[in-house]
C-alpha positions as CSV (number, residue, x, y, z in Angstrom):
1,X,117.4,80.7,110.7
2,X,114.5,80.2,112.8
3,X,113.6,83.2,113.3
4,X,113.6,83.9,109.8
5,X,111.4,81.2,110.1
6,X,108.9,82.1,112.5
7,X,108.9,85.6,111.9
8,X,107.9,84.9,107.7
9,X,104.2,84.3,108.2
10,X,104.1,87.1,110.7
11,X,105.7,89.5,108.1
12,X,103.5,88.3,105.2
13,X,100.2,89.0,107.7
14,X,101.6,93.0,108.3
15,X,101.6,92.9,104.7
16,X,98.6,91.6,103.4
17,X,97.3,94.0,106.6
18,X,98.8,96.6,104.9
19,X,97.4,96.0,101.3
20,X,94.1,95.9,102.5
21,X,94.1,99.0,104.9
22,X,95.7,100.4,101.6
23,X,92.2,99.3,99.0
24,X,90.1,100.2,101.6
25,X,91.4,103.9,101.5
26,X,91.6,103.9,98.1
27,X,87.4,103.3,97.8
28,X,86.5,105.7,101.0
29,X,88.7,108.5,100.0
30,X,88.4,108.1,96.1
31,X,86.9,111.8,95.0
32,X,85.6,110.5,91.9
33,X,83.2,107.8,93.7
34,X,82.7,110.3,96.6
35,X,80.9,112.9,94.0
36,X,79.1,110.3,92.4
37,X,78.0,109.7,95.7
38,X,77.1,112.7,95.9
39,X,75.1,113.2,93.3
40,X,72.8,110.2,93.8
41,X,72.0,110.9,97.3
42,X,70.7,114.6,96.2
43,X,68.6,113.2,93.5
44,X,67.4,110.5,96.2
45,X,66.5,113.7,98.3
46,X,65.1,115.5,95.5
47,X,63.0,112.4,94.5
48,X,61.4,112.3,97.7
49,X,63.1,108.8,98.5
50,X,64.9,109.8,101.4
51,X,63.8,111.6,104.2
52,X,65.6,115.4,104.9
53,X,67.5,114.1,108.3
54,X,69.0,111.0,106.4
55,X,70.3,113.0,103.8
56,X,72.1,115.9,106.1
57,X,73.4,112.8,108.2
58,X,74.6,111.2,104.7
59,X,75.7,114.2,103.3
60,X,77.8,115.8,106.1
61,X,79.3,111.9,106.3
62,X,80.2,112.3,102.4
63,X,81.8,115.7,102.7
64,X,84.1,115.3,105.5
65,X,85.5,112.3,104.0
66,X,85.5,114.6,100.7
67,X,87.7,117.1,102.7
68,X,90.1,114.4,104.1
69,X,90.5,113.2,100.2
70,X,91.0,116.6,99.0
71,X,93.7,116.8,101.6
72,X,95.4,113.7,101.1
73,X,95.3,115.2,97.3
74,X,96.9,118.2,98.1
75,X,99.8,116.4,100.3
76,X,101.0,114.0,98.1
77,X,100.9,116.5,95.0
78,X,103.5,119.0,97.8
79,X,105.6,115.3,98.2
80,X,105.8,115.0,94.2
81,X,106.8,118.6,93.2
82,X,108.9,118.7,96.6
83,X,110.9,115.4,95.1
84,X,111.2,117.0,91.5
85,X,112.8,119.8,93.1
């Protein structure tokens, strides 16, 4: 009973851990907002607003996480058609 007790706030801390490790995935690897991204920082460029080492420093930050959320993509469509199966 106790250590249901004691070990209650601990669980609900892992969880709420968990939730927000989970969000903050969701927004850094969310293609959609990556390309939209994207597409402002090359009209940024394009508009002179920023200068040409910010946006290859920006850019190459936006398409490797672009690559990891193509990935993650591809691996959980293989876990759905694998489960269908």
């Amino acid at each position: 009973m106790i250590h249901k007790l004691v070990s209650a706030p601990i669980n609900m801390v892992i969880k709420i851990g968990e939730k927000i490790q989970e969000e903050a995935d969701k927004e850094l690897y969310d293609l959609p907002t990556i390309q939209q991204k994207l597409i402002q920082l090359q009209m940024m460029y394009e508009l002179g607003e920023i200068p040409e080492e910010a946006f290859q420093e920006k850019e190459d930050e936006l398409l490797a996480r672009y690559e990891i959320a193509k990935r993650r993509e591809m691996e959980q469509w293989e876990e759905m058609t694998k489960k269908k199966e």
